[in-house]
C-alpha positions in Angstrom: 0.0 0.0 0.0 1.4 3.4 -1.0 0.3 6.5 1.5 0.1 10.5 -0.5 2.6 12.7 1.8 0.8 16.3 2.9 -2.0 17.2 5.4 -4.9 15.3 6.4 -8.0 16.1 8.1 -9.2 13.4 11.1 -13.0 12.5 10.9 -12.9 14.6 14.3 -11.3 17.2 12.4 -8.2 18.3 13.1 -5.4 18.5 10.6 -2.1 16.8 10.6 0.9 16.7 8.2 2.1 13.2 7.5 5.7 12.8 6.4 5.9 8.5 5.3 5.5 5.7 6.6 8.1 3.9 8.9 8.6 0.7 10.0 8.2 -0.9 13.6 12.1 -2.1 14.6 10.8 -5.3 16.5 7.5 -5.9 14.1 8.1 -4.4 11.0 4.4 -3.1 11.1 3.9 0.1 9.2 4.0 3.3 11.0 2.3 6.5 9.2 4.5 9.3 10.4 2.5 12.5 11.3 2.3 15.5 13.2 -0.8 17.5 14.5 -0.9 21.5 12.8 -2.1 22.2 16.1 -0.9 22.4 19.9 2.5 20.7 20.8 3.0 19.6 16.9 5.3 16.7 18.5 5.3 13.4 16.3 3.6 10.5 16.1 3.1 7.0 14.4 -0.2 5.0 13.9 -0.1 1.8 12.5 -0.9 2.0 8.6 -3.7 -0.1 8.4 -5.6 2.4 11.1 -4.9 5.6 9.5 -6.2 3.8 6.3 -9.6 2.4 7.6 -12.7 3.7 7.8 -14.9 4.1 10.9 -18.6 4.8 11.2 -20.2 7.8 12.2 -24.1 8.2 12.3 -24.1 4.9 9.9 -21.8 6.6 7.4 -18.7 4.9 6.3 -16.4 7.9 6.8 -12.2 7.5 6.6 -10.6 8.3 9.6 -7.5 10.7 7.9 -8.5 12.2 4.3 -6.1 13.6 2.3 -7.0 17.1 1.8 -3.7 18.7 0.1 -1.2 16.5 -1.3 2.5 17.0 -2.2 3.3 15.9 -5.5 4.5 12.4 -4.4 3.4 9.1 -2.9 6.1 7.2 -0.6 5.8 3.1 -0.4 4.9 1.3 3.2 8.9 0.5 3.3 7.9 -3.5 2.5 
C-alpha cells in the first residue's frame, strides 16, 4: 500500500501533516509518520492499516485521515 505525503484532516477534524510511513524495529508493522498542525506539533506513528480504515459515524462509512492537500509524491509502506 502506497500512503500520498501532505495534510490530512481526522473524521474529528483536526489537521495533521504526514511525512511517510516507517517501519516498527521489532515488528516491522507500518508506522504512518504524522504531526498535528495544532498544539504541541510533537510526532507521532499510527499503525498504517488504522490511519487507512474507515470508521462509522451516524451509519456513514467515513475515513478516519482524508487527504486534503497532497505534495506531489506518494512514498511506499517501506515493505
Amino acid at each position: 500500500m502506497r500512503i500520498k505525503t501532505g495534510i490530512y484532516q481526522h473524521y474529528k477534524g483536526g489537521r495533521y501533516q504526514v511525512y511517510g510511513v516507517a517501519r516498527h524495529s521489532e515488528t516491522e508493522e507500518p508506522l504512518v509518520v504524522y504531526r498535528p498542525l495544532y498544539g504541541e506539533r510533537a510526532l507521532w506513528a499510527r499503525p498504517l492499516s488504522m490511519f487507512s480504515e474507515t470508521v462509522e459515524i451516524d451509519g456513514i462509512p467515513t475515513p478516519r485521515f482524508e487527504l486534503i492537500e497532497p505534495n506531489d509524491h506518494s512514498v511506499p509502506d517501506n515493505g
